[in-house]
N, C-alpha and C positions, 0 to 999 in steps of 0.2 A: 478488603474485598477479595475474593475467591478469584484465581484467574481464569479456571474453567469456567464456572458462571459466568463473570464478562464477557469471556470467548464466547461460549454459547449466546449471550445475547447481542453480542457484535456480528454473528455470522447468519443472522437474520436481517442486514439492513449492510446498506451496499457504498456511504457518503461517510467519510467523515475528516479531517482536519490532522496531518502529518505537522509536524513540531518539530523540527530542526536548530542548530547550533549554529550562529554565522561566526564569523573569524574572532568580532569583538566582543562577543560571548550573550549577544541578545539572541533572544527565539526571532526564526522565521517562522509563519505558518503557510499551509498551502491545503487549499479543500480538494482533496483526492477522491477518489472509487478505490474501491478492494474487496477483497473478499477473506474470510480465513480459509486457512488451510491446513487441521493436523497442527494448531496451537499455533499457527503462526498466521500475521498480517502480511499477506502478498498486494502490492501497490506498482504500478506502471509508470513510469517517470521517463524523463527524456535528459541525454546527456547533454550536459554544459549549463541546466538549469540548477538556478541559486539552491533549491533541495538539495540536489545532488552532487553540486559540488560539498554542501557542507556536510553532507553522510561522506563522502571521503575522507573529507577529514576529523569528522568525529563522528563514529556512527552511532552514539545513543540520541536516543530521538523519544518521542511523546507522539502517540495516537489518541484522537478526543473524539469520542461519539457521541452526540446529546441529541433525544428526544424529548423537545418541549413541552409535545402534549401530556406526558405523562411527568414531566419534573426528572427522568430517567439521563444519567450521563455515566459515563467512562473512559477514565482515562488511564490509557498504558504506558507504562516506562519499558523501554527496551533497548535494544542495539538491534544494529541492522545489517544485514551482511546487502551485499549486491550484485545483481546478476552479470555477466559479462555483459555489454552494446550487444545489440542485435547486429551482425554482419553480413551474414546472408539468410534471405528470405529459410532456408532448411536447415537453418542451423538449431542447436538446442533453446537457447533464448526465443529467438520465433514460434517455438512450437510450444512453450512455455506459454508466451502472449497469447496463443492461441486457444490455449486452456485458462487463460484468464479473459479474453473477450468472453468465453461461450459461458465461465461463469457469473462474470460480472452482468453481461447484458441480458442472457440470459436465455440465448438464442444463438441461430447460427447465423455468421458472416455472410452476404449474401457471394464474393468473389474473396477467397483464402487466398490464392493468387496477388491480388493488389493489396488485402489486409497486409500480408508479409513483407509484399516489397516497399510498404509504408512503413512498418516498423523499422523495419533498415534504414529508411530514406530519413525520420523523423530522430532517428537514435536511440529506439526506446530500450527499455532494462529494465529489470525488475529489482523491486525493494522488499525484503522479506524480513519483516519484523517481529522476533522472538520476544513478549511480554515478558518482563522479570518483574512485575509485581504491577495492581492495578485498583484503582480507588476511584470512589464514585458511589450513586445509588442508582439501583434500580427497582420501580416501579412496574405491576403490571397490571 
């Protein structure tokens, strides 16, 4: 399958299922939000969670999208880099989050004030997952 195409039909729809590595070599799964961005899957995560401890330590991972109604799925292989923890409410990570709230939800935050100091407060960071190849059908 084409990765652009995937891309393209993955960055219409906002749900889908991160695929991690745990230590003794089984998949985790975890049903995430994301959005693309410029070929790459940007996903929010919070530190010290089973994900993200196992993208530490191995960062290729699996993104699964499937739309039932139409028999439509994709799945990407990739590695994933990681954003630094969010530290302070102004730092680059929070204003990152912040350009993922307003794409993901899809609207603005009603207090950017408390969004930030929640990202800090929660640990959040981002997962930025570069496809290196992608299989599935898509239906439309």
């Amino acid at each position: 399958m084409d990765n652009d195409a995937a891309l393209q039909w993955a960055s219409d729809r906002r749900h889908g299922v991160l695929i991690t590595i745990r230590a003794d070599g089984r998949p985790q799964s975890s049903d995430v939000s994301y959005f693309v961005n410029d070929g790459t899957i940007v996903i929010s995560v919070t530190d010290g969670r089973a994900k993200t401890n196992n993208l530490r330590r191995d960062p290729r991972a699996v993104f699964h999208l499937t739309e039932p109604a139409s028999w439509s799925y994709v799945s990407f292989d990739g590695v994933v880099e990681l954003s630094p923890v969010a530290a302070e409410p102004g730092d680059a990570t929070a204003d990152d989050l912040v350009e993922y709230y307003r794409t993901v939800a899809g609207e603005e935050h009603p207090d950017w004030d408390e969004y930030r100091q929640a990202m800090v407060a929660e640990g959040r960071l981002l997962v930025r997952l570069t496809p290196t190849s992608a299989v599935g059908q898509i239906h439309t």
